[in-house]
Biotite code that builds the C-alpha atoms (Angstrom):
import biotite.structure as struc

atoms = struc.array([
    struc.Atom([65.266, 92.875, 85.537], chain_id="A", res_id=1, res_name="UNK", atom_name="CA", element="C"),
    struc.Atom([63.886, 89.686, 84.299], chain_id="A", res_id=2, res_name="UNK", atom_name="CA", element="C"),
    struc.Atom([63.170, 87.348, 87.012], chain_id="A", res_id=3, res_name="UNK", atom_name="CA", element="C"),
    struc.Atom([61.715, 84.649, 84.590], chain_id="A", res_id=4, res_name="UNK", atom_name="CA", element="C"),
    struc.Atom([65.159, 83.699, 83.896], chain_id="A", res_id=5, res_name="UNK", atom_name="CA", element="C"),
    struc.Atom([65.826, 82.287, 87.415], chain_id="A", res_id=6, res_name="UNK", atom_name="CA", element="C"),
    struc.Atom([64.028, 79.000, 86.016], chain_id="A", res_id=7, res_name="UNK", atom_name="CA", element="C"),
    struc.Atom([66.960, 78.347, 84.400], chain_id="A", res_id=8, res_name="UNK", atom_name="CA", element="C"),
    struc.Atom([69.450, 78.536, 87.083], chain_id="A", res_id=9, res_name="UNK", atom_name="CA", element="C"),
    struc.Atom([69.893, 74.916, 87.607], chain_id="A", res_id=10, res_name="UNK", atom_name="CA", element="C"),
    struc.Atom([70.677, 74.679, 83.512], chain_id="A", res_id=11, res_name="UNK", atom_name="CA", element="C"),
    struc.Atom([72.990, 77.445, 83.636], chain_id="A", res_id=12, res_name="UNK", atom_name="CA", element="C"),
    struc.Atom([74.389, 75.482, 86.345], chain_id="A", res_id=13, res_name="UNK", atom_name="CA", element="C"),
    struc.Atom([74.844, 72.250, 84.414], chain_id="A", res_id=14, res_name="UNK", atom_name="CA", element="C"),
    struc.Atom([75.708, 74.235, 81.478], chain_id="A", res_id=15, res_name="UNK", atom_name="CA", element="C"),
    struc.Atom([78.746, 75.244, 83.580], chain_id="A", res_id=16, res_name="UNK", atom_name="CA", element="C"),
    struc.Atom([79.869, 72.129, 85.364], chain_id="A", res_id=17, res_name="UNK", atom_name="CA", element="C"),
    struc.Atom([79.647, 70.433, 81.983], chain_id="A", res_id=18, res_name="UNK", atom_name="CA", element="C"),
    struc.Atom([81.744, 72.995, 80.186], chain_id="A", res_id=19, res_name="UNK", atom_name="CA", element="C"),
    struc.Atom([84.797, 73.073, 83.401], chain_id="A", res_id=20, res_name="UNK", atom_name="CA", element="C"),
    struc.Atom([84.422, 69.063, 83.795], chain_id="A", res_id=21, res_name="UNK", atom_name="CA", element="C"),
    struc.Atom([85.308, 68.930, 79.482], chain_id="A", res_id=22, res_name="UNK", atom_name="CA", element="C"),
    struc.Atom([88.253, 71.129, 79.809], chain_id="A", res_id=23, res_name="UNK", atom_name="CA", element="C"),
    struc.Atom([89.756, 69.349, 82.951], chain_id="A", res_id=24, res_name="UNK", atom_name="CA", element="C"),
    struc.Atom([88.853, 65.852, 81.024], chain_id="A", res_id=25, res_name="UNK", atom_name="CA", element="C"),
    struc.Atom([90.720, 66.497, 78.667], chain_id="A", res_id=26, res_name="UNK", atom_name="CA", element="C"),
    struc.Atom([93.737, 68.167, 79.989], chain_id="A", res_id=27, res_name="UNK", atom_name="CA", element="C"),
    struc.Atom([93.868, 64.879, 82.607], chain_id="A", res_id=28, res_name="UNK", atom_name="CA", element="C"),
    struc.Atom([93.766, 62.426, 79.724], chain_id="A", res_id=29, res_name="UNK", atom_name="CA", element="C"),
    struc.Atom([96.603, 64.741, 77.868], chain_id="A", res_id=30, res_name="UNK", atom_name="CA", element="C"),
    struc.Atom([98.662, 64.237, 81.038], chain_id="A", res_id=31, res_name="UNK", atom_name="CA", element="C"),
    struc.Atom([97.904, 60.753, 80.941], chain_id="A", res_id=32, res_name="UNK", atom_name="CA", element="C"),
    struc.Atom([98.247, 60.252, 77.658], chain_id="A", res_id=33, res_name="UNK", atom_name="CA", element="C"),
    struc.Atom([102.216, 60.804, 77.033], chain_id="A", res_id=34, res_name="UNK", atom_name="CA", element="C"),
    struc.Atom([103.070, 61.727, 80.832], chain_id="A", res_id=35, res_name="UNK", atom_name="CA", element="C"),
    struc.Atom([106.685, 61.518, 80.003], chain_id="A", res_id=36, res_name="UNK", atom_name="CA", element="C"),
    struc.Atom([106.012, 64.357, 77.127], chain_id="A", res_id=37, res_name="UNK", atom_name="CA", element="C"),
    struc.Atom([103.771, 65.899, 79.292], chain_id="A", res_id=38, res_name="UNK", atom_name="CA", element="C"),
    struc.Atom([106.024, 66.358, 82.487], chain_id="A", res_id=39, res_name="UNK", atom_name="CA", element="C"),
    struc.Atom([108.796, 68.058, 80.584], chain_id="A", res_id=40, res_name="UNK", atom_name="CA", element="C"),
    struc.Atom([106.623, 70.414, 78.938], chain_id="A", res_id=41, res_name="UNK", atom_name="CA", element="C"),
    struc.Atom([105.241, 71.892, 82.465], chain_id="A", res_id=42, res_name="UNK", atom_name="CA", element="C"),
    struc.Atom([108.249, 71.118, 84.401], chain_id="A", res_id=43, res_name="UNK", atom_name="CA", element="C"),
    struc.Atom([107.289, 68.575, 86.849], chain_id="A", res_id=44, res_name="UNK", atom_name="CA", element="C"),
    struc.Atom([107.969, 64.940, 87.450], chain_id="A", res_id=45, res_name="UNK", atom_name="CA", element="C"),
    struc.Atom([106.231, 62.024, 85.538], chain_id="A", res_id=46, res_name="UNK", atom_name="CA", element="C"),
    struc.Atom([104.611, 60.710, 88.704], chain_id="A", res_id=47, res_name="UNK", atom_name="CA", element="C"),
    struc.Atom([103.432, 64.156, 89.806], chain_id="A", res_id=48, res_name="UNK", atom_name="CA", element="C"),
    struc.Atom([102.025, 64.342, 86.290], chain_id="A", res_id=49, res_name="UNK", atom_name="CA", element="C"),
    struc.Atom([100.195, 61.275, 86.235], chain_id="A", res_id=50, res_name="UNK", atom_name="CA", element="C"),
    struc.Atom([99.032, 61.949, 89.818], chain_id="A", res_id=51, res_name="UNK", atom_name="CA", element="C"),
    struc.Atom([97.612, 65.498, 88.617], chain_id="A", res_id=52, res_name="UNK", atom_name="CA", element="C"),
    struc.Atom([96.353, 63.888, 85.291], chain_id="A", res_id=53, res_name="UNK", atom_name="CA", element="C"),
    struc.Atom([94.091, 61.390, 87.654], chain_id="A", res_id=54, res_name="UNK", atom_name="CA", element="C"),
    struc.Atom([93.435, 64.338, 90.064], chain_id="A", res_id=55, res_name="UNK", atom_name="CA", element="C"),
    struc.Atom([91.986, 66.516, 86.940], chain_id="A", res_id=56, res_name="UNK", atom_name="CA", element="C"),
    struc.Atom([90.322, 63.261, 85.341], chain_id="A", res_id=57, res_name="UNK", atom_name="CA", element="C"),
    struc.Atom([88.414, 62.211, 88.081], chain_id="A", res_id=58, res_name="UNK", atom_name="CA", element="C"),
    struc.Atom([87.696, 65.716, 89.194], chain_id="A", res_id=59, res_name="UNK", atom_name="CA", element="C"),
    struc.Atom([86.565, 66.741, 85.890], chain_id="A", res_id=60, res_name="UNK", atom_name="CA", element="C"),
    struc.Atom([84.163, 63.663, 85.899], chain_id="A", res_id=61, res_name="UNK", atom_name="CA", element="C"),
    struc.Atom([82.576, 64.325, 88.920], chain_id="A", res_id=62, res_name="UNK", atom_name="CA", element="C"),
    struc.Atom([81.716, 68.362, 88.313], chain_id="A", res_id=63, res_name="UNK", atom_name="CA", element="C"),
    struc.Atom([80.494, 67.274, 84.625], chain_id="A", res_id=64, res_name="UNK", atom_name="CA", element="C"),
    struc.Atom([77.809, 64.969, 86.342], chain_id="A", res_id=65, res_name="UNK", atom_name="CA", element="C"),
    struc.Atom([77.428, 65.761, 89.505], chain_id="A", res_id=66, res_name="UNK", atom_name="CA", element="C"),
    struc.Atom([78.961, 63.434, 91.618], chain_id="A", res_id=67, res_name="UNK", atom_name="CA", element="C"),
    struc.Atom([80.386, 64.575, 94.812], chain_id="A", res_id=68, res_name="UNK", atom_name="CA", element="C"),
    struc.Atom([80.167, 67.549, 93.183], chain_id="A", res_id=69, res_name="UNK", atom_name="CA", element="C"),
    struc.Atom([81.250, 69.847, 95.791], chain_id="A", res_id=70, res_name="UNK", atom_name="CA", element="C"),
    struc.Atom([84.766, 67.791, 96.484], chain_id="A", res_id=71, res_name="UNK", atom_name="CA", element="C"),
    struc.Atom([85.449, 67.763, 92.964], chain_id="A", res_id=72, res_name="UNK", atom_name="CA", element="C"),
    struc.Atom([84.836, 71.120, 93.161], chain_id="A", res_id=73, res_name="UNK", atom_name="CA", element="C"),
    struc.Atom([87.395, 71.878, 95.704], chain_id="A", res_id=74, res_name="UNK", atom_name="CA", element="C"),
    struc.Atom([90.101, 69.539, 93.682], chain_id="A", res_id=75, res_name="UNK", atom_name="CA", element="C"),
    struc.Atom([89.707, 71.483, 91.022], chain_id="A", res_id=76, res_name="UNK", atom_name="CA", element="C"),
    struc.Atom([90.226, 74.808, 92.638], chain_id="A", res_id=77, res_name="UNK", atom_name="CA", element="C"),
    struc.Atom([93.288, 73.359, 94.237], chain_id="A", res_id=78, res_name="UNK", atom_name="CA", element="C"),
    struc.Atom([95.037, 72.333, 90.954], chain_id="A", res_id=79, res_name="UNK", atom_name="CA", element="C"),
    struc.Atom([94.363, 75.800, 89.771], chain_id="A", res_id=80, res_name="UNK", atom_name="CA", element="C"),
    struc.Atom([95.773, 77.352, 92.770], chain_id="A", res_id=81, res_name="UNK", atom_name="CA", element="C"),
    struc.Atom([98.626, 75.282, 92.039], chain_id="A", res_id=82, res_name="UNK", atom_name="CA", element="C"),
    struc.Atom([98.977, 76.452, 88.187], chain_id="A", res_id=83, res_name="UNK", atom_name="CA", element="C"),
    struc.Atom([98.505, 79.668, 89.312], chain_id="A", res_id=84, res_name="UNK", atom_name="CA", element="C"),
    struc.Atom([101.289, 79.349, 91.558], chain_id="A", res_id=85, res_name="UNK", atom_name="CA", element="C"),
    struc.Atom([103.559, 77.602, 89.162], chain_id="A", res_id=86, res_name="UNK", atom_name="CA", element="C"),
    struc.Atom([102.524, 80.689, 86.228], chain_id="A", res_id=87, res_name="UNK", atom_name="CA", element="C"),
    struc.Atom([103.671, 83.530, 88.526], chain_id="A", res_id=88, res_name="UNK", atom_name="CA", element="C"),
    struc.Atom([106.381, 82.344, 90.767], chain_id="A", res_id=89, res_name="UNK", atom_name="CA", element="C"),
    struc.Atom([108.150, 79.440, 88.841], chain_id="A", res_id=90, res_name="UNK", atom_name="CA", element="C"),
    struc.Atom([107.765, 80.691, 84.462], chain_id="A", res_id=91, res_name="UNK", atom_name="CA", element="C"),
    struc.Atom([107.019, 84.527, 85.662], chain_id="A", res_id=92, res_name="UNK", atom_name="CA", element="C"),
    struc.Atom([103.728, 84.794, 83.632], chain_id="A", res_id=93, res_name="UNK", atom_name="CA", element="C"),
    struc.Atom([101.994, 87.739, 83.447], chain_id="A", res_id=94, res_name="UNK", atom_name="CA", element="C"),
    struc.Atom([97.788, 88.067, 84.261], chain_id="A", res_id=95, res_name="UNK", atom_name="CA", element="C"),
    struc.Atom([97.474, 88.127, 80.571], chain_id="A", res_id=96, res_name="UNK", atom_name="CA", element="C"),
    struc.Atom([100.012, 86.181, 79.517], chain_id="A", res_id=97, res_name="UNK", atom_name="CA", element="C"),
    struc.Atom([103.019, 86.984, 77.313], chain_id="A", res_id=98, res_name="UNK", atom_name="CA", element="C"),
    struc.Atom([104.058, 83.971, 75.190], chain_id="A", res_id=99, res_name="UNK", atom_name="CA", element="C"),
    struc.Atom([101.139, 81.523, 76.523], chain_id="A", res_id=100, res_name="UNK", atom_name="CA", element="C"),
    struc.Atom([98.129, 81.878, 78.846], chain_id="A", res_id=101, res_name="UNK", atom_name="CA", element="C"),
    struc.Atom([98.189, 84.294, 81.812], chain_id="A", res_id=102, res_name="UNK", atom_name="CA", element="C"),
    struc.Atom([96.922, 83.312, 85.115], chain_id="A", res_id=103, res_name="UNK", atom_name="CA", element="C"),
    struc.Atom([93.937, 84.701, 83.844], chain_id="A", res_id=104, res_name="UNK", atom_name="CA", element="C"),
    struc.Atom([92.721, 81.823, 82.790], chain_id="A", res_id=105, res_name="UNK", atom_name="CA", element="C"),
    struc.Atom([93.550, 79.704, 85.479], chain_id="A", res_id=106, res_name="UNK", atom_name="CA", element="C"),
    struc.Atom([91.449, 81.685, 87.889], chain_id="A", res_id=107, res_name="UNK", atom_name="CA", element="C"),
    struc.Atom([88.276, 81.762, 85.481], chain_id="A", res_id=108, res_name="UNK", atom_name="CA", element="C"),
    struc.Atom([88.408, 77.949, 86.538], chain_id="A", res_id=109, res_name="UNK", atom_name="CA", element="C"),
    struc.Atom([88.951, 78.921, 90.410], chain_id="A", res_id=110, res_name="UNK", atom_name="CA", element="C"),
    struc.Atom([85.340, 81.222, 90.014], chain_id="A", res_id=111, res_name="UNK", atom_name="CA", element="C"),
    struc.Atom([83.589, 78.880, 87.973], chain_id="A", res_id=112, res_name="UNK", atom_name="CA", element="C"),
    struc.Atom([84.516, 76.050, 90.549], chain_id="A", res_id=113, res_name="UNK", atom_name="CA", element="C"),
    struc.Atom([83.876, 78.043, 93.624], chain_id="A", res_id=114, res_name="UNK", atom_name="CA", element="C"),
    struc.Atom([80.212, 78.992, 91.773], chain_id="A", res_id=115, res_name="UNK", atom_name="CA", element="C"),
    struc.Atom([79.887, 75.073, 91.522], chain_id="A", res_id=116, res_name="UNK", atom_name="CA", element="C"),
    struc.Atom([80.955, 74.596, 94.725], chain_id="A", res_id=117, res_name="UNK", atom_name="CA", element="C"),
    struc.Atom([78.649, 77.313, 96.591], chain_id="A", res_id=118, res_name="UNK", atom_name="CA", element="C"),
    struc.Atom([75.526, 75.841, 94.678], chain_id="A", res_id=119, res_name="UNK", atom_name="CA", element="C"),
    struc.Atom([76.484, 72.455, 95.173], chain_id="A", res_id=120, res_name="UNK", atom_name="CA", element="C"),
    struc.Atom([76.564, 72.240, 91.215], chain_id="A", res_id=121, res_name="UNK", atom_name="CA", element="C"),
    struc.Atom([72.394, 72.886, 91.449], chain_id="A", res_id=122, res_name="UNK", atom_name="CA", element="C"),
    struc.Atom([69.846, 70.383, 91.454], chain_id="A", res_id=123, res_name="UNK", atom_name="CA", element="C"),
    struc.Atom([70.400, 68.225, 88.389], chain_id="A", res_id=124, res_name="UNK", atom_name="CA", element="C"),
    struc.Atom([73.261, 66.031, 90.113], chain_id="A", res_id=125, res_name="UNK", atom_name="CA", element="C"),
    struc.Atom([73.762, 62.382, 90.141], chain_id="A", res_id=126, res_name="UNK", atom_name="CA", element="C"),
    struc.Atom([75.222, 62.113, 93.634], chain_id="A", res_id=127, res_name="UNK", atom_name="CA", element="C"),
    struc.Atom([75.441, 64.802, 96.395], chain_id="A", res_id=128, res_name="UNK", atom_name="CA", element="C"),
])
């Protein structure tokens, strides 16, 4: 319906690694920033904490500008996996959510990252 809009597919891309690389930023410098706070309040151990909090920071980095964008990609989707996992089988959280966020939002992130990895985050990318 309007086809002059596909010149802005490569924004709309960057537009959307930006936004998923800001959100994992920051929730891997929260986990690094008070792990030991951190790791109680999601139930794992400080280590794995600090692990996932570098996992998500570097992650986050690369889809936000475009390096190895299609790994970071594919980190990303595996942490969500993970929360997903964690939401439904370990705190019994519904799709919506009862008390917190559902899985819902957890597997926004998986799409948005499996868009990003499909395109290969588009064609304004630092390193491929």
């Amino acid at each position: 319906m309007f086809p002059q809009l596909a010149h802005f597919t490569d924004l709309g891309l960057l537009l959307l690694r930006v936004m998923a690389g800001v959100v994992f930023i920051s929730s891997g410098w929260a986990d690094l920033k008070d792990p030991e706070a951190r790791s109680k309040s999601i139930g794992l151990s400080k280590g794995l904490t600090v692990w996932l909090g570098i996992a998500e920071l570097a992650c986050g980095l690369g889809v936000a500008f475009g390096v190895l964008t299609q790994l970071a990609a594919i980190g990303l989707i595996l942490i969500m996996l993970g929360a997903i996992h964690r939401k439904i089988f370990v705190w019994h959280t519904g799709f919506w959510g009862e008390k917190s966020s559902g899985w819902h939002y957890d597997l926004i992130f998986i799409v948005m990252n499996l868009v990003i990895l499909f395109t290969d985050g588009g064609s304004w990318v630092l390193w491929k």
